[in-house]
N, C-alpha and C positions, 0 to 999 in steps of 0.2 A: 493390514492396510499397506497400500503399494510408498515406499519410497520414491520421493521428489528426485527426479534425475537432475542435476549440475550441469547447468548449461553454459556453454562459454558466452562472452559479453558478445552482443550482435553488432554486425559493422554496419546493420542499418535497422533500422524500424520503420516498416513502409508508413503504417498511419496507427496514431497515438491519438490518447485522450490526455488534455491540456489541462492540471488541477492546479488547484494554490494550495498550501498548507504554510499557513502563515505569511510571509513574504516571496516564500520562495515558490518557484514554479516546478513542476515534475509533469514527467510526460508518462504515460501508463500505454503501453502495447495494445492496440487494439483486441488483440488477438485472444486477451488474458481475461477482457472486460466482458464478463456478462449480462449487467444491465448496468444502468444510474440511475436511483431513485431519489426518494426523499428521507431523510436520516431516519431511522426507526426507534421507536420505544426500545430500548435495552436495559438488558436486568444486570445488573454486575456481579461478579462470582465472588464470595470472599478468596482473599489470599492471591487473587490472580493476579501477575504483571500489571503497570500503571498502562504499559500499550494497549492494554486487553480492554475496551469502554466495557463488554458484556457480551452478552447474548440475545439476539433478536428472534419473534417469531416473522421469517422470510416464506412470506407466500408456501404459508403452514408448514412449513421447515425450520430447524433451529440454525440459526447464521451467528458465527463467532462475529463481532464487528469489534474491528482494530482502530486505534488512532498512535497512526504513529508520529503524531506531531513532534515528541517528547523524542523521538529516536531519531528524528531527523533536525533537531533544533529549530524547531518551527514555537512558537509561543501557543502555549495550551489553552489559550482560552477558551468557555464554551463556544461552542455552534454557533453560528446565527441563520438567519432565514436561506442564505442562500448557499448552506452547507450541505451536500448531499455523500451518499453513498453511494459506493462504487465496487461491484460486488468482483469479485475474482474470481478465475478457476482455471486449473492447473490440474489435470492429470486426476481428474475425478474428485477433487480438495476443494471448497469456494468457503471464502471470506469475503467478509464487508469492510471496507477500507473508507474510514470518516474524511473528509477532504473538505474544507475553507469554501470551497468554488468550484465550479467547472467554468474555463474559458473555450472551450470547443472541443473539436477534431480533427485534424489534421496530417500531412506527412511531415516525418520527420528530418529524413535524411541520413548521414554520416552521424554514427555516435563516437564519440573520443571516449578515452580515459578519464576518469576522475581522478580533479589534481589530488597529486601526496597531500596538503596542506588539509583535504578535506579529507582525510583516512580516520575517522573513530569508529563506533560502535556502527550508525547509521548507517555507515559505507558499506556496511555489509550487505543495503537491502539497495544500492545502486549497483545499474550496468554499466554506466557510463554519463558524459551529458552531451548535449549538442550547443555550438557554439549558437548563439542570435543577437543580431544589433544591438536589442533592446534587452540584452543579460541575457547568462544560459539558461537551457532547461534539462533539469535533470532526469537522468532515465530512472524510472525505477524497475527493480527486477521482480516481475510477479513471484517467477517461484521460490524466492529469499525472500519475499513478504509472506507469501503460505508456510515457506519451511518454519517459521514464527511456531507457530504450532507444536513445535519439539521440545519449545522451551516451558510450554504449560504444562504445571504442574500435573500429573494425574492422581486421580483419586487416594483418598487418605486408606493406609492401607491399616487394619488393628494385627496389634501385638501378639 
């Protein structure tokens, strides 16, 4: 399988999709989003990361679906009605990404740096955020949300 190539942070995103994950807002690169549905039935794997909700059957395909609420400091409550999925794909790799909401589509402009203040684990899966009246939105990086995948455990191997 092909390696996720490292791309530097973009100094713009023409047009983004607009999600909530908890309170916070993040903006997702159009570019990355294959579809947005409706959350799907998912089977959970034992032993897999708390990000990992499971495995989906995606229009007769298996789709890892991620909730990276937990990694982004977003409050993990279930879903509700207006919780959709938001599939990714990056370089022949797609994942399902659980998201709070969609608020739209849009352009986004100038992306900044994320401040020092907000540098933990999560930061690893931002590019940046965009400054907005009504609070920022942050960027997130699709292929540091797919690179996720390197951290799943593979198969139990015997003795």
């Amino acid at each position: 399988m092909s390696e996720l190539a490292v791309d530097a942070r973009p100094e713009t995103v023409a047009e983004a999709v607009i999600v909530r994950l908890g309170a916070g807002r993040f903006a997702v690169d159009l570019a990355g989003v294959a579809e947005v549905g409706r959350v799907p039935k998912t089977t959970r794997i034992p032993g897999a990361p708390g990000w990992l909700a499971g495995v989906a059957n995606w229009r007769g395909r298996l789709l890892p679906v991620l909730d990276l609420r937990s990694l982004l400091g977003a409050d993990g409550a279930p879903p509700t009605g207006t919780a959709r999925v938001l599939v990714l794909t990056a370089e022949g790799i797609t994942a399902g990404v659980i998201v709070d909401a969609v608020d739209g589509t849009g352009p986004i402009g100038d992306v900044e740096d994320v401040p020092l203040a907000l540098h933990d684990a999560g930061s690893d899966l931002l590019c940046g955020q965009v400054p907005r009246d009504d609070g920022p939105i942050a960027v997130l990086d699709t292929v540091a949300v797919l690179r996720l995948r390197d951290q799943i455990p593979r198969g139990r191997r015997s003795a």
